[in-house]
Structure formats: C-alpha cells, structure tokens
C-alpha positions as CSV (number, residue, x, y, z in Angstrom):
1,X,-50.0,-16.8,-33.2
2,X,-48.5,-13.6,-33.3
3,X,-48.7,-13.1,-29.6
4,X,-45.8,-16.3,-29.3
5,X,-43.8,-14.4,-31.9
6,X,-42.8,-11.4,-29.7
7,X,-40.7,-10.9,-26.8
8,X,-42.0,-11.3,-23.7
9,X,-41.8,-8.5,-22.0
10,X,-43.9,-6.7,-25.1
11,X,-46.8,-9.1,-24.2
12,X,-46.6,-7.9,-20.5
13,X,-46.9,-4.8,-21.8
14,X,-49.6,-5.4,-24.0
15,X,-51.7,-6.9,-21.4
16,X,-51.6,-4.3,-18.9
17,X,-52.4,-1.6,-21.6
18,X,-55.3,-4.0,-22.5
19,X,-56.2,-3.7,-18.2
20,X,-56.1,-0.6,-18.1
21,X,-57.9,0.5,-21.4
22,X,-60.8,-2.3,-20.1
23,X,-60.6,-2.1,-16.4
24,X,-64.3,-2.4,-16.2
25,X,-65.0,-5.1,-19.0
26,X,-63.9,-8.3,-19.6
27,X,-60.0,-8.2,-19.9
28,X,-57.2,-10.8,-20.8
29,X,-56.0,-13.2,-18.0
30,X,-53.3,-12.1,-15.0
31,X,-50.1,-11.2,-15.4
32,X,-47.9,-14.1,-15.2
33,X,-44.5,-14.1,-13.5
34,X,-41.3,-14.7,-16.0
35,X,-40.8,-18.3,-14.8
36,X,-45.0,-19.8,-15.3
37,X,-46.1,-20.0,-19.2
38,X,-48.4,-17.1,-20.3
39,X,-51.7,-18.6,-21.7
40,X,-53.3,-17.7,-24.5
41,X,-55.6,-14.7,-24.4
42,X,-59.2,-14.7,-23.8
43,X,-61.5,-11.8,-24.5
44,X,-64.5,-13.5,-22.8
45,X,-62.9,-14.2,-19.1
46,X,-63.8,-11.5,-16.4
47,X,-60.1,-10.5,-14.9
48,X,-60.3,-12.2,-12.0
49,X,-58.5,-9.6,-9.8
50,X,-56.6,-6.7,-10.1
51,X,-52.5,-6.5,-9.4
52,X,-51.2,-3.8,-6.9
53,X,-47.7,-2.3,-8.1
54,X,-45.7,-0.4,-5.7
55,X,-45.1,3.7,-6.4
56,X,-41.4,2.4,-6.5
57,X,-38.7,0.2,-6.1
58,X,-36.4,-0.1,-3.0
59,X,-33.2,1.2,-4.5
60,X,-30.6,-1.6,-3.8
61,X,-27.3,-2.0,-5.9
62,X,-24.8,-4.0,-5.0
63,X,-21.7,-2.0,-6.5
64,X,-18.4,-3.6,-7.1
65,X,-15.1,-1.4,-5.7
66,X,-12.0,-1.0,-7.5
67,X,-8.7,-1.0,-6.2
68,X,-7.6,2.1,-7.0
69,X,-4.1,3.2,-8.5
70,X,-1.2,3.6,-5.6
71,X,1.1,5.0,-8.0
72,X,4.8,4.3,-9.4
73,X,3.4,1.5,-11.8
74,X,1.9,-0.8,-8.9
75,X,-0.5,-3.2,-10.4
76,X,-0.7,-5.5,-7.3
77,X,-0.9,-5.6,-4.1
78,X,-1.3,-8.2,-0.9
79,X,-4.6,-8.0,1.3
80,X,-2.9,-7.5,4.9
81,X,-6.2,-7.5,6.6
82,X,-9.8,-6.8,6.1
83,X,-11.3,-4.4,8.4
84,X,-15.2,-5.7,7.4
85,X,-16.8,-9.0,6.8
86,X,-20.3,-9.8,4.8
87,X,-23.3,-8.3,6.2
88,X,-21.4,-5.5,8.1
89,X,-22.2,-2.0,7.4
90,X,-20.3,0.5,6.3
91,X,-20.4,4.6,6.1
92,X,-18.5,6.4,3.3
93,X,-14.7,6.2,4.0
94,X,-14.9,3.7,6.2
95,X,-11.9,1.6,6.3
96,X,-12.5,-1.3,4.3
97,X,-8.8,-3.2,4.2
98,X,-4.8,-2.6,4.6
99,X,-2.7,-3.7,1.6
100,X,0.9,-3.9,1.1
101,X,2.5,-2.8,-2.1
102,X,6.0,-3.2,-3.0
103,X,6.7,-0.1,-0.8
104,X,4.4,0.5,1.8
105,X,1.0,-0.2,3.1
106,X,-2.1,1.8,2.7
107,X,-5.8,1.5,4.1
108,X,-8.0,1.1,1.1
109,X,-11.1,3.3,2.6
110,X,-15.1,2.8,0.9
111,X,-16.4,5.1,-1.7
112,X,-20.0,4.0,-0.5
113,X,-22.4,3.7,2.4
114,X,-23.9,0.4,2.7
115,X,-23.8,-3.4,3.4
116,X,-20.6,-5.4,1.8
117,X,-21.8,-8.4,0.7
118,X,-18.7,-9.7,-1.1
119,X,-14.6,-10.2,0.1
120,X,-12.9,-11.3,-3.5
121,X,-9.5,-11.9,-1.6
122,X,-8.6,-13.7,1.4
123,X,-5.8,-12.1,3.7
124,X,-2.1,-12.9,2.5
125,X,-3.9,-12.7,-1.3
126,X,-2.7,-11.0,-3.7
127,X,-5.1,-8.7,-5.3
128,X,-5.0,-6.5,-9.1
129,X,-5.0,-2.8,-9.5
130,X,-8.1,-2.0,-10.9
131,X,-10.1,-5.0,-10.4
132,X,-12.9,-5.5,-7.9
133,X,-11.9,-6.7,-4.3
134,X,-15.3,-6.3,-2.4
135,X,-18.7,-5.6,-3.2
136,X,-21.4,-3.5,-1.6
137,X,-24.8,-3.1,-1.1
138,X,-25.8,0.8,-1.5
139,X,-28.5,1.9,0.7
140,X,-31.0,4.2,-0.8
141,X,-35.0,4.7,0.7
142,X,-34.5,1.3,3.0
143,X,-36.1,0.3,5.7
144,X,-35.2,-0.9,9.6
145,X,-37.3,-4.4,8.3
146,X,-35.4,-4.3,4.3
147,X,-31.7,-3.5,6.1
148,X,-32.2,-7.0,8.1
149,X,-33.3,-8.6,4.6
150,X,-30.0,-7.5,2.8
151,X,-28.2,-9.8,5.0
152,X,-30.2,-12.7,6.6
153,X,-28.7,-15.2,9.1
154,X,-29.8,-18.8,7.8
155,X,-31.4,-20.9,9.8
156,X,-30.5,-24.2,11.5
157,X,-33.1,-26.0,8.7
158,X,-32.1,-23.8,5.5
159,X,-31.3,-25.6,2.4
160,X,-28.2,-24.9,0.8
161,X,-27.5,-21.9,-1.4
162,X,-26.6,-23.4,-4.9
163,X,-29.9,-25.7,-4.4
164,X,-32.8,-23.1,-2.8
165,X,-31.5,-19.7,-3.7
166,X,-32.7,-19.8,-7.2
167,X,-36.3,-21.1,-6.4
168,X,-37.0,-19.2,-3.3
169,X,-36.4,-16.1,-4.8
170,X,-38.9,-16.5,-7.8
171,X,-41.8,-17.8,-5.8
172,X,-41.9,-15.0,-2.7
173,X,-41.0,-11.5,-5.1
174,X,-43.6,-10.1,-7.4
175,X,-43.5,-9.3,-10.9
176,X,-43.1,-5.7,-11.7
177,X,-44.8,-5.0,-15.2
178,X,-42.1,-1.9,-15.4
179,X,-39.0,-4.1,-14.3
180,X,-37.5,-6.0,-17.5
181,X,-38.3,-9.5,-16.9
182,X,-35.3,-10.3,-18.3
183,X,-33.4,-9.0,-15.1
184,X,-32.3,-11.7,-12.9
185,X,-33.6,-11.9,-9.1
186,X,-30.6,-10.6,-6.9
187,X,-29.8,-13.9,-5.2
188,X,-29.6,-13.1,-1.4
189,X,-26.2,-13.4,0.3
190,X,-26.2,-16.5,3.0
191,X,-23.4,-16.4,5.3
192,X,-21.4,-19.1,6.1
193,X,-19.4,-21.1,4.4
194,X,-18.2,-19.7,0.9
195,X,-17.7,-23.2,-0.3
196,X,-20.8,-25.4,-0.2
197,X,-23.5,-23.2,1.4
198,X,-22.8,-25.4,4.6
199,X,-24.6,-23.5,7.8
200,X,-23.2,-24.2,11.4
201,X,-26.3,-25.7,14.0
202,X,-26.2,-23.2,17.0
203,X,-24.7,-25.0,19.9
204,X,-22.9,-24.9,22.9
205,X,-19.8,-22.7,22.6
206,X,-16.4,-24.6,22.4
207,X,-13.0,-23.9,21.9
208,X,-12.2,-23.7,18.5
209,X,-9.1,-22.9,16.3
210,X,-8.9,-18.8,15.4
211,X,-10.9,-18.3,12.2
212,X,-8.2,-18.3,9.1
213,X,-8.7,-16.3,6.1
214,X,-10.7,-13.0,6.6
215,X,-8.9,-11.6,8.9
216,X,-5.3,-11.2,9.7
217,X,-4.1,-10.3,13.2
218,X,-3.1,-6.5,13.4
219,X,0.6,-5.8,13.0
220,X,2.8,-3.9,11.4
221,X,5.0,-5.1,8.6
222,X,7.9,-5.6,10.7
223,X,6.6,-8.0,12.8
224,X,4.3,-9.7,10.0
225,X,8.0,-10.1,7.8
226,X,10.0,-11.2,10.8
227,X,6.5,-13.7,11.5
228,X,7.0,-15.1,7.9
229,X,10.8,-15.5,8.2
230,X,10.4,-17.5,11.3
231,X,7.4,-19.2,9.4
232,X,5.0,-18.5,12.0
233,X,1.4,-17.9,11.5
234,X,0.5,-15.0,13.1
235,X,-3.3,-15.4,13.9
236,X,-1.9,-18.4,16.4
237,X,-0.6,-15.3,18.3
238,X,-2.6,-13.1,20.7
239,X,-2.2,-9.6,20.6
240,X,-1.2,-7.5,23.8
241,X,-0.9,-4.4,21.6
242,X,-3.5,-1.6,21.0
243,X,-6.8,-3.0,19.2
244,X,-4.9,-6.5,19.7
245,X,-2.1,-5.9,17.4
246,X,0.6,-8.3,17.4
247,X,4.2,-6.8,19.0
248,X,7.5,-8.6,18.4
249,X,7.0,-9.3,22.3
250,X,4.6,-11.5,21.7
251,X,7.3,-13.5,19.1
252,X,9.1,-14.1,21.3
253,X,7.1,-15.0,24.3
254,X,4.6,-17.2,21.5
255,X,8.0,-18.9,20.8
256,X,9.2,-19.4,24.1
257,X,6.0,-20.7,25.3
258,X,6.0,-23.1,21.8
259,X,9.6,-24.2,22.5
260,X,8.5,-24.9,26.4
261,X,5.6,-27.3,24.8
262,X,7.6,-29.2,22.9
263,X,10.1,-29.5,25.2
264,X,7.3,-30.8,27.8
265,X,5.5,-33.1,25.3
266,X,6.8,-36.8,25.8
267,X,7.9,-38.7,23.2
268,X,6.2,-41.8,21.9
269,X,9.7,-43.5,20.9
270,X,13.3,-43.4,20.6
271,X,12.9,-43.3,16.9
272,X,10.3,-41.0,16.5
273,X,12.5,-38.3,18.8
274,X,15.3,-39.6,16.6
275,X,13.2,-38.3,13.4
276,X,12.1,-34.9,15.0
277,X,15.7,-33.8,15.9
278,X,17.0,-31.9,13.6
279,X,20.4,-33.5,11.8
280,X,23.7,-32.3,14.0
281,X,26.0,-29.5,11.2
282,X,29.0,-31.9,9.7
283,X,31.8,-30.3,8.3
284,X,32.0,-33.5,5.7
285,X,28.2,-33.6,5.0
286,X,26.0,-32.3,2.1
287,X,25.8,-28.7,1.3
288,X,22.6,-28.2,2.7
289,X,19.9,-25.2,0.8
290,X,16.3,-23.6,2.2
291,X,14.2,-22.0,0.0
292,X,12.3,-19.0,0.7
293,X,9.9,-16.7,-1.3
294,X,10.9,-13.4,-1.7
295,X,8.9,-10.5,0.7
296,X,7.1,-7.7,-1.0
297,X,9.9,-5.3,-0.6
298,X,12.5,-7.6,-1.7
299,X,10.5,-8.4,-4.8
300,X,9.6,-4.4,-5.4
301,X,13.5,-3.7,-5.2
302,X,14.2,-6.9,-7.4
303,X,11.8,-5.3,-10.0
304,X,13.1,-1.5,-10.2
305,X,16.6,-2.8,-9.5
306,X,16.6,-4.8,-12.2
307,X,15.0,-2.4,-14.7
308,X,17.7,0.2,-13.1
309,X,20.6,-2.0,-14.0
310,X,19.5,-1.3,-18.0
311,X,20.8,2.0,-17.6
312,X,24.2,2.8,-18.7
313,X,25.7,4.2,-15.4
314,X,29.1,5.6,-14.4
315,X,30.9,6.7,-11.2
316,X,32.3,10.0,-10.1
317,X,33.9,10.2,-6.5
318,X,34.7,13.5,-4.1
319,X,36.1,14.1,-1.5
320,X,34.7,17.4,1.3
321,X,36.1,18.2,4.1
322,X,33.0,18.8,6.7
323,X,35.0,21.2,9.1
324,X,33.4,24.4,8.6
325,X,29.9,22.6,8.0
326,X,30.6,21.1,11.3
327,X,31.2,23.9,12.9
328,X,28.3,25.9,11.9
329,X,26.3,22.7,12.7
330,X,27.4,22.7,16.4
331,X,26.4,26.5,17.0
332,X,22.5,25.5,15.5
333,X,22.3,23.1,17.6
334,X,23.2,24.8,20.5
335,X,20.5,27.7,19.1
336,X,17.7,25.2,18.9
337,X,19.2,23.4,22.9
338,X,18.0,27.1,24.1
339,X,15.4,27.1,26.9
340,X,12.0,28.9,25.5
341,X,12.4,32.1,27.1
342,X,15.8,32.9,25.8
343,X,15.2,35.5,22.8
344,X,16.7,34.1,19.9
345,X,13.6,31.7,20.4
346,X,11.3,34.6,19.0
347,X,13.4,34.3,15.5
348,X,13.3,30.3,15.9
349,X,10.8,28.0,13.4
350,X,8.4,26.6,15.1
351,X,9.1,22.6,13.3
352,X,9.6,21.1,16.2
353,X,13.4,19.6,15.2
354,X,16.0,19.7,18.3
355,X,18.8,18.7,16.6
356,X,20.2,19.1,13.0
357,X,22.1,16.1,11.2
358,X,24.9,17.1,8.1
359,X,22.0,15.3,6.1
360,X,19.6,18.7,5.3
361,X,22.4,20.7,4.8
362,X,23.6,18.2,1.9
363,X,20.3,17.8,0.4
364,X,19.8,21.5,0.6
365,X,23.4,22.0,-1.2
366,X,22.2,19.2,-4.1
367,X,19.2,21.1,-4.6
368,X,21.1,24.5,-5.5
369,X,23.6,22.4,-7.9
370,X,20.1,21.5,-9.5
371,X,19.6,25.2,-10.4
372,X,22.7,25.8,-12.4
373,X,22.6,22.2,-13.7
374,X,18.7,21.3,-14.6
375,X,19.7,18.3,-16.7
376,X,20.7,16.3,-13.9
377,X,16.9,17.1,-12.6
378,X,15.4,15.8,-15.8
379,X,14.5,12.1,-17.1
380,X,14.6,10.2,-20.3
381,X,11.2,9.5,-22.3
382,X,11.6,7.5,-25.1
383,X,7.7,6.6,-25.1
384,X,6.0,9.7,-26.1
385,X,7.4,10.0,-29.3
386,X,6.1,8.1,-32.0
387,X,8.9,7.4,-33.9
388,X,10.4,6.0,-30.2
389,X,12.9,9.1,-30.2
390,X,14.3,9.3,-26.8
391,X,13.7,13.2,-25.3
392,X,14.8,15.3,-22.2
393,X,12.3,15.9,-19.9
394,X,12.8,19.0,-17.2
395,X,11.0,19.5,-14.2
396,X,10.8,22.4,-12.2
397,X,10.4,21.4,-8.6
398,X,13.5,19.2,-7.0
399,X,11.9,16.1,-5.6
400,X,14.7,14.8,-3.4
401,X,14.4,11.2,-2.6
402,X,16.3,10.3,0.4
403,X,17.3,6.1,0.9
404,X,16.4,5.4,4.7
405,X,16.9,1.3,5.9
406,X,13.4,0.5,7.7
407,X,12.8,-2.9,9.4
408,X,10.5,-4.0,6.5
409,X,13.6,-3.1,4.1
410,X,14.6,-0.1,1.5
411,X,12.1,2.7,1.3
412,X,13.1,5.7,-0.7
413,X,10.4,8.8,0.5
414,X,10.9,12.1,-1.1
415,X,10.9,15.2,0.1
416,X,8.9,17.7,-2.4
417,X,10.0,20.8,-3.9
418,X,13.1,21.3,-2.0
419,X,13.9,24.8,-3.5
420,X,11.4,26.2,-1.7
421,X,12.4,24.6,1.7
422,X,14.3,26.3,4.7
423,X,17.0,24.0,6.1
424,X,15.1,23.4,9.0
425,X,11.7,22.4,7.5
426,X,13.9,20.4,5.4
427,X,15.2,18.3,8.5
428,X,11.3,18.5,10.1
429,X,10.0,16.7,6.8
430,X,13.1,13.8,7.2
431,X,12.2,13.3,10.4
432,X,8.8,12.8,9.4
433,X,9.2,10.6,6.6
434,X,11.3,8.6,8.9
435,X,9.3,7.9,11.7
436,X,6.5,7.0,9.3
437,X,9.0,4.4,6.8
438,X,9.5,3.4,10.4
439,X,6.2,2.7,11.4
440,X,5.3,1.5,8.0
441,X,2.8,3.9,7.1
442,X,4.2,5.9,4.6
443,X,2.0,6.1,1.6
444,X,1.8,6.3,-1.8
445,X,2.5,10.0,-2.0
446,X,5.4,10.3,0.0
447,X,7.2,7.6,-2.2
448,X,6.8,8.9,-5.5
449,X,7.5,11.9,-7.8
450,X,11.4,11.8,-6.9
451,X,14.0,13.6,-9.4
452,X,17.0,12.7,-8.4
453,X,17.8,10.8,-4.9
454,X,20.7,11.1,-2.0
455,X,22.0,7.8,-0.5
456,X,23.2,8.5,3.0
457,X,25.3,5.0,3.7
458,X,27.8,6.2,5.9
459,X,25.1,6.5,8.7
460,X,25.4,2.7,8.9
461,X,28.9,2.5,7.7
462,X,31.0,2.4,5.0
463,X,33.5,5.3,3.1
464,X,32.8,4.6,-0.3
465,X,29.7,3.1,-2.7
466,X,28.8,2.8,-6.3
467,X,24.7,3.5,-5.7
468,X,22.4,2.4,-8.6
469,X,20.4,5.1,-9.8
470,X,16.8,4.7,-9.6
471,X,14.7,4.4,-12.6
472,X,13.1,7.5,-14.2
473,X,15.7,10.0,-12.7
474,X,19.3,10.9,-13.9
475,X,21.8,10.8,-10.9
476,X,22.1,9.6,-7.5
477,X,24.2,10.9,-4.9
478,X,25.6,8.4,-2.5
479,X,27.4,9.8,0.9
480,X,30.1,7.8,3.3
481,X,31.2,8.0,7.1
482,X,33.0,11.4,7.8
483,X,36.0,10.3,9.0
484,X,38.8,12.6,10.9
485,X,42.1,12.6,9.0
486,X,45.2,14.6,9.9
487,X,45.3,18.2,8.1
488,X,49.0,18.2,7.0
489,X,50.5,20.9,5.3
490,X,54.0,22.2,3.8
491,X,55.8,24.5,5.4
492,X,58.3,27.1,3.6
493,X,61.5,25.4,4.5
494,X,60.1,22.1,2.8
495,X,59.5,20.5,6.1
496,X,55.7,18.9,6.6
497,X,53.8,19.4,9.7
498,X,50.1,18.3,11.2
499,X,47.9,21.2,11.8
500,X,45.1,19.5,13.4
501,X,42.6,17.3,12.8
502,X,40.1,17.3,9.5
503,X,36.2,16.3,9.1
504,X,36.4,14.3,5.6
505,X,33.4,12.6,3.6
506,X,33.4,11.1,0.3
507,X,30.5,11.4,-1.9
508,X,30.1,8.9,-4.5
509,X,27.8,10.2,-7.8
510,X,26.6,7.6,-10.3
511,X,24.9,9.5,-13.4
512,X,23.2,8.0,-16.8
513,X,26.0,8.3,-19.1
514,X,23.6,8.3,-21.9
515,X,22.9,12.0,-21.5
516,X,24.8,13.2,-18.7
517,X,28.8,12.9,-19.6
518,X,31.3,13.1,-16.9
519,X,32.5,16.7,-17.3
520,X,28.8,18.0,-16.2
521,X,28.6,15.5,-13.1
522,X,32.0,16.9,-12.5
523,X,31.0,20.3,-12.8
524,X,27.9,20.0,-10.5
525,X,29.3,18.0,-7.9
526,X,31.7,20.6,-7.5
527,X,29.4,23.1,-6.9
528,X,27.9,20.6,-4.2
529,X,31.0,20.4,-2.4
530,X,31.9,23.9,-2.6
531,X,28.6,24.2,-0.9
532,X,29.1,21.7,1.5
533,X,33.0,23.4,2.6
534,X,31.5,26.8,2.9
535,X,28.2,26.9,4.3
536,X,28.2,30.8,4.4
537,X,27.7,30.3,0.7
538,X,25.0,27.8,0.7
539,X,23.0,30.6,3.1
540,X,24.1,33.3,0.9
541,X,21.7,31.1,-1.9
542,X,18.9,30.2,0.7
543,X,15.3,31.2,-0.7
C-alpha cells in the first residue's frame, strides 16, 4: 500500500537499489517502462534477468534560436528567405535566413552546430524580435548511424505522425532508471508535409509547380518591391543571376513572355474576352481606387515619421555662396585625377575616392558648428527620470546621418564620429554607405546611433525644404540645388553693375523648438556657412 502512495520515479529507484543490494538473491520483479503498470512486489521471485544501462546518454537538444535585437526599437521583421530546410545541417554561423526590417535586410547567421529541425515562419512572414524562428538539434558524442536517426526519411508505408509518433517511440527506447520518467520521448521529426503528416510515394519525376513557402527566390529588395508592386510572384521567375538570384531582367522578360501567352491563348467566347479586358478610362465614369499594402520601408518611415511629427519643430533658412568652396573643390579633384607616379601621390590617402562632392565638406563644416554648439548634438529623455522630467542628454561623438534615396526607398546611414574624420575618409565612408543602401545590404549598425542628420535634396532637385527632424536627435539640416546667380554690386557713383557669376545654396534647418530657440540655430548655422564660404577656415579647424 505504501509503494502506490509514492511517485513513480521513487519506486524505480527503490527497485534498483533493492537489485543491486540483492543481485545474487531473490529480488523484486523488472523494471517497468513509464507507460506498462508496475506490479506489486514479490520477495520470493528470482529476477529473471538483469537490465544493461548505457555509461551515458547521446547528448541531443533540440535548442530554440531567438531572433536577436537589430536595433532602433525593431520588434519585427519579414523572413525574405530561408537559407536551410529540416534535416539540413548546419556549422556555427552558418547562414540560417535573410530578413527585412523596416530599414534594411540582414542575414540572421546560427549560434549552434547541428540539424534544424524546425522553420516557425514561412518566407514573406512576419516574424517577432525575440521569439524563436527555428529550432536545432545540437550535436554532441553522435554517431555516423545516430546523425541519420535525427532526421529519418519516412517511408512509402509509414503511418502518419499525429497517429504513430507517440506509440513508436515508447515501445523501441529503453527506460533509463537515471532519466526522470516524467520526461517525454523527443518525438522524431518526419518530413513532409507540415499539415497532416501526408508522405509523397516515390515515383516517376514530373513537372511540378516551384515549391511555395520555404524558400523565396534570391533577390534583392529592389527587385522583390518592384515584384510586389507589379503583383508578381517571384518564385514563378527563374533566376539568371548569381546563385539564381532574380534580376529586374528577368521582370521584364518573365512579363514579356507572360504578356506573349496571353496574347497567344484563344479565347473561348466573345464574352468571356469581353470580361477579361480591362474597362476602356472614361472621362464621365466612376472615380476608380486600388488598394495596396504598404512596403516595409514605407511602413518603417510611416512609424518614425509619425512619431517625428510630435515634435514641436521650426524652420530657419540660409543662404551660402559655394564660390570659394567650389573652387578649392576643383583643384582636389584635379590632385586626386593625378597619375600614380606624380609626387603629391606620396602625401595622398590611400581611400580609394577619385572625386570629391560639396557633400563631405558640408558635413565636415556641421560637425565643427557641433563643437561650439553641443546642444544641437544632444536629445531629449523624458523616460529616465522618475518623476517623467524631461532632461538634456549630450554626446560626445557626432554621428552624422546622411538621407540617401535607394530603390527600396529612404535610408538614413550614419557616418560615426565625424570629428575625428579627415575630409577624405569622410567622402570614402559616403561612398560606402551608398553603394551598400544601394545594394540593400546595409545593416543594423550603419543605420543607427545618428545625432543629428544632413538632408542633401538638391542632388535630385529642388532649392528649398522644410525636412522633419528625425526622432531622438535635435536638428536636421536640409541642403538645395546650388544654383548660379549674378554677383551684382554697387558702384561709387550709385550706378549697379554684374561682376560675374555666383555659386549659391540654400540650407534649410529645422530644430526642436522645445529646447533649441531660434537665436542658437541662428548662431550655429552661421558658423556652418561661414565654414562653408571660406574653406581655409574649415582646414584651419581640421583634426
């Protein structure tokens, strides 16, 4: 009677002390497994046999993987594409997916060696920060014969998974006395269908429609956003690129070749040709609306823009006459045209830039403004405090963000720590950032940490602009066309006469008017164009 009273696994271990103690005398019955009933004890029948137990256990986890924090307050993401499947193997940092943030995309890599078992997500999901999206199998001590057992191939006659699983993996493992009977059999991973446990009969191979789901074709953004806004799927399109990634040549020639089809395909009726043409445009019809979701970046820019718009703003506008810049801007560039052999090469950076834009020399000159006026470098924290004061928070290093238009959209990367950057590393790390915003491969850390950002519109067009200054910083600097204007000037007799020609930009400066008031913004942008109209200066304050 007291035997039924305690747990389970307490009898276990009650009987085998029992063996042990009377190896050589009569002894209790076996050792049940956890799923047969445990009879009651006999002290007068001979144990029958005795149980081998292994030295030790094959060490096999299955460990779940987080998605780990991209940064700037992401806490979702979209699976692009999945690299793996179940039952493939894996080293440590192997790539395991791509995902696309409101930003940018970045491979997720594994933490682990071993077999994933487990996708959470489809491709074109949506998956959470911090929550698992795939599951793997750590190898420890296995061998050739247990690797093939972490992922067996069902066969043709196998029962389904929700019916057989359970049972099958009861009867054939044994019953370690050390093991917690109360641990549940790992159920083995059957691949197939994730649905029903449904396994395909081998047969002859036939053309079938691309598998959907696991895997996305590779592409970059560009050409995945321009596949949804033409509402094309893009594993119906084969791949002439490297590793078969999808180009925007193969749009167009998977449209072509679709347009060709249906153009060739006769119609079953009048009317049904009727119905598939599209309506003719009427000037007197009905207004006619499509509605279409919005893409990652346009929903990452409708978040932080919306959030930006809560800040109290104001607009200061300037006016700098590029001349002199220009000029010292020409006579670089013919330095850095010079052939290697020529001797001012042994003076010349090796970054690899050709040609300088007016865009370092302006983030340079905002960067040296920063110096005399720190505020405009600082953000507002009004969550620290626990009576929800709002404080100033400075920061030493000038994290420049720079606003560059991308096919996928607005991307703001940031140059670091531009006070301790030449003018020409300054325009080798823009040229970096853009050929990757380009590409779509910047990452998490070359988008965030930005103090204070430039806004270079006029490179597209444009003379003036009220930019929205970007949550968590202070000011934003937004810069037009340079134009040429007529230099006139007054003589002495009162009479007004052209001089020549003048190199004139206007920079537009939106500021938090919370903390920064308009005589400061006034103040530093001065100090910016003064800069700007006398470069001599700006090198005089070069670290």
């Amino acid at each position: 009677m007291f035997l039924r009273r305690v747990p389970r696994t307490a009898r276990l271990q009650w009987h085998l002390a029992r063996c042990i103690n009377q190896a050589s005398l009569a002894c209790g019955p076996p050792i049940a497994s956890s799923r047969q009933p445990l009879p009651e004890p006999s002290t007068h029948a001979p144990f029958p046999s005795t149980r081998c137990f292994h030295a030790s256990t094959t060490l096999r986890a299955v460990k779940p993987v987080l998605l780990a924090d991209i940064g700037e307050g992401i806490v979702e993401c979209e699976i692009i594409q999945w690299f793996v499947e179940p039952g493939a193997r894996v080293e440590e940092f192997s790539k395991l997916c791509e995902v696309q943030s409101d930003k940018a995309s970045v491979e997720i890599t594994s933490r682990f060696e071993g077999v994933v078992k487990r996708l959470y997500y489809e491709a074109g999901e949506m998956a959470r920060v911090g929550k698992p999206f795939v599951d793997i199998d750590i190898l420890g001590h296995v061998s050739q014969e247990d690797l093939q057992k972490l992922t067996p191939i069902p066969s043709p006659t196998q029962t389904p998974a929700h019916e057989s699983t359970a049972d099958s993996a009861s009867e054939a493992a044994p019953v370690d006395p050390r093991r917690p009977v109360t641990e549940a059999p790992q159920k083995p991973v059957v691949l197939g269908s994730a649905t029903d446990g449904a396994v395909e009969t081998p047969g002859p191979v036939s053309a079938s429609p691309k598998p959907k789901g696991r895997h996305a074709a590779l592409a970059t953004p560009a050409v995945r956003h321009l596949c949804k806004e033409l509402k094309i799927d893009i594993l119906e399109i084969d791949g002439t690129g490297r590793d078969g990634r999808v180009l925007k040549e193969d749009i167009q020639k998977f449209i072509k070749a679709k347009g060709n089809g249906a153009a060739a395909q006769p119609t079953q009726s009048g009317a049904s040709a009727d119905a598939a043409r599209p309506p003719p445009p009427s000037s007197t019809g009905a207004q006619l609306e499509t509605r279409q979701p919005l893409t990652k970046m346009q929903e990452g820019m409708f978040k932080s823009m919306t959030r930006s718009l809560s800040i109290p703003h104001f607009l200061y506008a300037d006016e700098v006459d590029f001349a002199d810049l220009s000029t010292l801007r020409s006579r670089l560039n013919k330095v850095l045209a010079t052939p290697p052999s020529s001797p001012v090469q042994s003076v010349r950076n090796t970054e690899g830039v050709s040609k300088l834009s007016f865009l370092p020399f302006i983030v340079k000159a905002v960067s040296i403004a920063l110096q005399q006026y720190p505020i405009l470098n600082a953000r507002v924290d009004v969550s620290s405090d626990p009576a929800g004061k709002p404080q100033l928070v400075y920061r030493t290093q000038h994290n420049i963000g720079v606003a560059m238009d991308t096919p996928s959209g607005l991307l703001v990367p940031v140059v670091k720590d531009v006070g301790a950057h030449s003018i020409l590393t300054i325009a080798a790390e823009l040229a970096r950032l853009q050929g990757l915003a380009v590409a779509g491969k910047l990452g998490p850390q070359d988008l965030s940490g930005g103090t204070i950002t430039v806004s270079n519109i006029g490179s597209i067009g444009g003379t003036y602009c009220s930019p929205v200054i970007v949550e968590g910083q202070l000011a934003i600097l937004g810069i037009g066309r340079v134009r040429e204007l007529p230099d006139v000037t007054q003589q002495s007799d009162g009479e007004w006469k052209i001089k020549g020609m003048r190199k004139v930009c206007n920079f537009s400066w939106s500021a938090d008017h919370r903390v920064v008031d308009g005589a400061t913004m006034a103040r530093a942008a001065g100090v910016v164009r003064a800069l700007i109209e006398e470069p001599d200066v700006m090198i005089m304050n070069l670290r």
